[in-house]
N, C-alpha and C positions, 0 to 999 in steps of 0.2 A: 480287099484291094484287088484291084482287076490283075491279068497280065501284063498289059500295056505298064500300068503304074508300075510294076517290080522291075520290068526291063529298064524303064526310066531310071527309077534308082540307083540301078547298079549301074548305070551309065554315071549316075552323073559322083555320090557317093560311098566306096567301097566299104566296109566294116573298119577296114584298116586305114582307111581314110581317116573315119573320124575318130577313131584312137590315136591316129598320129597327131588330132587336130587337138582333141579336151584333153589329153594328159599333160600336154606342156602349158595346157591355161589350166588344170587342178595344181598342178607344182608351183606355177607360179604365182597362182592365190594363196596356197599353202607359204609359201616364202615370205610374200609380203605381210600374211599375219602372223609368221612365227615373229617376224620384224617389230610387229605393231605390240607381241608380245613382250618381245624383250624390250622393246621400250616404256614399258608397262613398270617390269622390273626392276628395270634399271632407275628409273626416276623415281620409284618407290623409297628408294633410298635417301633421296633425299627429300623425305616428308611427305604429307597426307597429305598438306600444302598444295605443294608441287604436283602429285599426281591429281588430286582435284581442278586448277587450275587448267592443265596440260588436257584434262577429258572435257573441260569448257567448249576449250578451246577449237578441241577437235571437232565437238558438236558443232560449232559454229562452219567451219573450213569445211568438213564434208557436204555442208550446200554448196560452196563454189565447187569442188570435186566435184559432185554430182552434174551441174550443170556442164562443167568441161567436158567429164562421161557422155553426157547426150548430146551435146553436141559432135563428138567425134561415134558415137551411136548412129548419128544420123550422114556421115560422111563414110561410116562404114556399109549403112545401109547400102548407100547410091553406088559406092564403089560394087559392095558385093553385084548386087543385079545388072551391072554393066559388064560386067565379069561375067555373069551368067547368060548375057547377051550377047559375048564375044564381041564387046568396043571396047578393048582395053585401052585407046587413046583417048575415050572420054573420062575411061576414071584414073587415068594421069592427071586429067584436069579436074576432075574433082577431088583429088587427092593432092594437088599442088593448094588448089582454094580452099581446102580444112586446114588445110597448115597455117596459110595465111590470118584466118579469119580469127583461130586459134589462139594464134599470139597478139594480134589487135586486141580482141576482144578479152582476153584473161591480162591481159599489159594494164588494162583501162578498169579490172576489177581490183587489182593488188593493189593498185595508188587508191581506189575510193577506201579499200579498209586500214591501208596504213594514216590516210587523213583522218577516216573517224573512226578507229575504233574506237580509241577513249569513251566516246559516247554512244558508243554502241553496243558496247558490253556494260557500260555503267547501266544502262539500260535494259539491258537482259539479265544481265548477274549483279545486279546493284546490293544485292541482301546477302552477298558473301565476304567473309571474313577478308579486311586486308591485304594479308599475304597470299591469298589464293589470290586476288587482283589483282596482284603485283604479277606473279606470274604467269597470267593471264595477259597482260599489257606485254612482258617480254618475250612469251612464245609466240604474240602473235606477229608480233612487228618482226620477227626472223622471218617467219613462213610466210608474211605474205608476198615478199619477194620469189616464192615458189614458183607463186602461180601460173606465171609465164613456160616453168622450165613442168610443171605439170600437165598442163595443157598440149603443151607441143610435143609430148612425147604421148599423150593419148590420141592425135591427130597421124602420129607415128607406128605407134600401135594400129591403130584402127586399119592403117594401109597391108599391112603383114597378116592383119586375123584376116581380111578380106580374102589374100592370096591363102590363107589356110596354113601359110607360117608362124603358127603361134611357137614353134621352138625360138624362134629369134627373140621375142621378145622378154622369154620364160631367161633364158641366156645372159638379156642387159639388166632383167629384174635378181636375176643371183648374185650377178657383180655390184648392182647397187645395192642391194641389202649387205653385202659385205663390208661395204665402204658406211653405210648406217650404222651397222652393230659395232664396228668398230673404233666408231667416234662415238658412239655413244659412251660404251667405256671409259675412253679418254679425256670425253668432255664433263665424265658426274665422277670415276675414281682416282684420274690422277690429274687433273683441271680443277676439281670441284665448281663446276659451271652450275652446278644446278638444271635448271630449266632451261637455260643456252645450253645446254652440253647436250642437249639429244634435239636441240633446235636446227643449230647449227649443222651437225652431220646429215639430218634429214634435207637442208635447203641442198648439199655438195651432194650427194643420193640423186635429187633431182635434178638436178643440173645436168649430172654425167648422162642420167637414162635419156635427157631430150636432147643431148651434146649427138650421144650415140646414135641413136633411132634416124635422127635427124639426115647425120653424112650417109647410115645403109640406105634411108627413100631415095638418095640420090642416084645410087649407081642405078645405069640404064640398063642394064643384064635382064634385072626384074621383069614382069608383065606390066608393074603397075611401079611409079616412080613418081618422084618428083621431079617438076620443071621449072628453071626458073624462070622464063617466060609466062609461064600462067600462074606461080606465085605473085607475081610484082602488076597483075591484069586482074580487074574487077571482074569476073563475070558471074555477073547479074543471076541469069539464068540458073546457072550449075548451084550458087549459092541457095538460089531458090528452093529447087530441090532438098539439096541438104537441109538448110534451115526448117522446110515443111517437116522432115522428119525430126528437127532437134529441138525445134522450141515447143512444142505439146509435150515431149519429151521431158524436156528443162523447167518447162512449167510443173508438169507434177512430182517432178525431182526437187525444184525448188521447195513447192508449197509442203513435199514430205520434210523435207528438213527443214522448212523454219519449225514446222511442228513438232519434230526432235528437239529444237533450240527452244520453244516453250516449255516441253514436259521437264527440258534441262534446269528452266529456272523454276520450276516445281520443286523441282529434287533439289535443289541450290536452299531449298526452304527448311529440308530434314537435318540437316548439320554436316558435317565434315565427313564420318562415318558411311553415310548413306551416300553422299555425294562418290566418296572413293571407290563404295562398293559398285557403285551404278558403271563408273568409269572404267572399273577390272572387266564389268561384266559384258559392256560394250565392245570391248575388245575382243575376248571369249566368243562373244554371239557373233563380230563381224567372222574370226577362224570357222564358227561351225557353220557361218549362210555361204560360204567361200564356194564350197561346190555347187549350189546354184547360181550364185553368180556366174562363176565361169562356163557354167553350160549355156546361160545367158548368152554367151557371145558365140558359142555354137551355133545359138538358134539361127542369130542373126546372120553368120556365114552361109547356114545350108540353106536357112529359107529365105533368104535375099536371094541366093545365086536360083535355085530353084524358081522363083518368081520374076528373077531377069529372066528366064529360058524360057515362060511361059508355061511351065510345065506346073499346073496348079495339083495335078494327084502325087505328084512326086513331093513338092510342100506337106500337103495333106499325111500322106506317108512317113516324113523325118519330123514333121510334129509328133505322133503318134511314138516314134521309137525314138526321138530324143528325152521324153517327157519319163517311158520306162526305165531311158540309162540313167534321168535325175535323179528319180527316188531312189532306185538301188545304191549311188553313188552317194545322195547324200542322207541317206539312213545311215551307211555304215560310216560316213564321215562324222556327223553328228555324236554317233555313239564313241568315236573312238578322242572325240573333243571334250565330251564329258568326261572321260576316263581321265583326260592329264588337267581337269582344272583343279584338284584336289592339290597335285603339282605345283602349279602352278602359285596356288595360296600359298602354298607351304613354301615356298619359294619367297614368295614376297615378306616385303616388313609392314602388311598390316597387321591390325588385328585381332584376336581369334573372332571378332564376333563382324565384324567387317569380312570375313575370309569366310564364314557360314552365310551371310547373306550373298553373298559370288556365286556360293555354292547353290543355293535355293534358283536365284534368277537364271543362272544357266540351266540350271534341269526344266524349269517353264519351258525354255525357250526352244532348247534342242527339240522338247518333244514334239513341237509343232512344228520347228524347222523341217523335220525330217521329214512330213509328211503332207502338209499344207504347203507352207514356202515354195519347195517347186510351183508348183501350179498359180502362184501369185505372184512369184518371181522372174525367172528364166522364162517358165513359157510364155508369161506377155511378150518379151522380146520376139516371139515368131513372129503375133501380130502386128508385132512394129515393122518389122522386115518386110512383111508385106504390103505396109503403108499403113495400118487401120491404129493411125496412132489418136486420134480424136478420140477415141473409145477408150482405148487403153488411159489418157489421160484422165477424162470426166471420173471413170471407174477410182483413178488409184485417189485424186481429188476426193472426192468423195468418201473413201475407206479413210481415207489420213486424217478426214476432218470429224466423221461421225463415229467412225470405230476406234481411231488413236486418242483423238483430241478431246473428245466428249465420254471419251469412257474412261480415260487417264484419271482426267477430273473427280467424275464418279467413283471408281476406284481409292482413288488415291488421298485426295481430299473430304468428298465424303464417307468412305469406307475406312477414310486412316489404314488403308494397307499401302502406302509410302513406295515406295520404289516396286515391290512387288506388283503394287497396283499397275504402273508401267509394261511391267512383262506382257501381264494377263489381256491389257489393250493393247498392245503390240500384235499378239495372237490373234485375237479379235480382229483386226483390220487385217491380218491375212486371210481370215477363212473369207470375208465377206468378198475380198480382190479373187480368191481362189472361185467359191460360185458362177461368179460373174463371168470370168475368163473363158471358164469351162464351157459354161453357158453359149459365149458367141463364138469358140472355136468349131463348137459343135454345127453351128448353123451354119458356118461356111459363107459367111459376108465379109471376111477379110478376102475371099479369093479373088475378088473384084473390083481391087484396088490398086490403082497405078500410083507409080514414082519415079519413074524416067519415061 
């Protein structure tokens, strides 16, 4: 890297910049899966049932997540780089119209799955036991009232990583998981709710985080705010923008998770046992990918703002040293997630031979986590920030469908290795995402891509 580039950098990112920026998004990834942990635990109690259904379920709701994700992905995008252009009055207004569009559009997904999920899980999970479809039907019909209050706080979020205040968000993310774990308690040991007992706290969790988020966008103090004059205003344009980056986005977000929702009704085929174990271990794997994620949204902060400035060696550069903080970060993350899933079993009420298969699927997983995953993960996120999201889409499309979907199958179906098989194509469709990325980061054809 030249002179020029390094002056650039320290212009634009200190060291202590972005430690002040990924430690309050590793804490607060860390938080929401200690959350997803104890809800793990906690509904372990009551039955194999219940935690089965409840991992259905989640399979299913993490496509709409994911979609809300990229869509406010793609409003962080346009924020960041506006930001790096010094218009901060235009990413008010694109920061008023991801709020907007957020709550239309996640308001008008809730009602499609509260009308059908009946037939839509009969449909996906039609070959599971009764009472897992029992609570199947009542966690979903709580949560899907969520999706409004999850969306709007990802639209909320996205405005604060832009400005590089991920403290704020880490802050409304502790106080709602405190209000989570705490009803979850309440709702399965002194309620006996069952599967509403950790429904219900998780909808009040999201309410407060998009109650919250919502009134700080407001205050004008900020660089970047909400208005409500360009809330209650269509425009077209700014939409534009953002939608180019969220729906290539949402598309391979989507098409990953219906292909989780398929592998799910695979494993729905092994019995109760396998089902539960898949569900522990889902969990598990979300805490250990947590630190790639959250460098994810690094990415998209420095190399947004970098590419609104124009300053493409500067990009070039915090790709390069964000990618070294991923692996060191989440190797030792990875290793230290393995250490407490033994814990974590032991903890739980399944059993012992459900608690040994956890144990197997998370050591798959971590190992590739820690070392693949970056580079199949977070780093796409640079080249999304720099607009080159058509590639990044085709790429993960393609891994989700020939490395996840077609080796699942193989694996698991013809190899009779059952849930394991899962893991091992899971892997699989990372290293082939991981190549690829590598591949086009290297050639330098995202630096020539516009987004405002």
């Amino acid at each position: 890297m030249g002179t020029r580039a390094a002056a650039n950098t320290g212009e634009l990112f200190t060291n202590r910049d972005l430690r002040n920026m990924i430690i309050p998004l590793l804490l607060e990834q860390l938080l929401i899966m200690l959350v997803g942990i104890a809800d793990t635990l906690i509904i372990s109690y009551a039955g194999e049932a219940a935690v089965s259904g409840v991992a259905l379920v989640n399979q299913f709701n993490t496509i709409f997540i994911y979609i809300f994700t990229a869509l406010a992905g793609g409003g962080a995008v346009v924020i960041s780089q506006y930001i790096g252009r010094g218009e901060n009055d235009l990413a008010c207004v694109s920061a008023s119209q991801l709020l907007m569009f957020s709550a239309l559009f996640s308001a008008a997904m809730g009602a499609a799955v509260l009308l059908g999920r009946r037939a839509i899980f009969g449909l996906l999970f039609g070959q599971v036991e009764p009472d897992v479809m029992d609570a199947c039907m009542t966690y979903s019909r709580i949560l899907a009232f969520s999706y409004p209050a999850i969306a709007i706080y990802n639209a909320g979020a996205a405005v604060y990583r832009s400005m590089g205040r991920t403290n704020v968000t880490m802050y409304i993310s502790f106080a709602a998981n405190v209000i989570n774990v705490s009803g979850n308690l309440i709702g399965v040991f002194l309620l006996h709710a069952g599967v509403a007992g950790v429904a219900y706290p998780s909808l009040i969790a999201h309410c407060f985080s998009a109650v919250t988020v919502t009134v700080l966008c407001f205050r004008g103090k900020r660089p970047v705010h909400y208005r409500l004059r360009s809330i209650f205003a269509w425009d077209a344009n700014m939409l534009k923008n953002i939608l180019r980056i969220a729906i290539p986005n949402s598309a391979e977000n989507g098409v990953f998770q219906l292909v989780k929702v398929a592998l799910t009704s695979i494993v729905a085929l092994f019995g109760t046992s396998q089902i539960a174990a898949n569900g522990v271990a889902q969990t598990l794997w979300s805490l250990s990918a947590s630190a790639s994620n959250s460098m994810g949204t690094a990415y998209i902060t420095v190399i947004g703002r970098c590419m609104g400035a124009g300053d493409t060696d500067a990009a070039d550069f915090y790709f390069k040293k964000l990618t070294k903080w991923t692996i060191l970060i989440s190797t030792a993350w990875n290793a230290v997630s393995f250490a407490i899933t033994p814990i974590v079993c032991a903890l739980s009420a399944l059993e012992p031979e459900t608690q040994h298969l956890v144990l197997i699927l998370v050591l798959i997983h971590n190992v590739f986590n820690a070392f693949v995953f970056p580079f199949s993960g977070g780093f796409s996120n640079g080249l999304r920030a720099a607009g080159d999201v058509k590639y990044t889409m085709y790429v993960t499309i393609f891994s989700t469908i020939v490395g996840r979907l077609a080796l699942s199958y193989l694996f698991c179906i013809v190899f009779d290795w059952q849930v394991i098989g899962v893991a091992l194509a899971m892997c699989c469709d990372w290293v082939i995402r991981a190549v690829l990325f590598i591949h086009r980061q290297r050639l330098g054809k995202w630096k020539n891509f516009k987004v405002i």
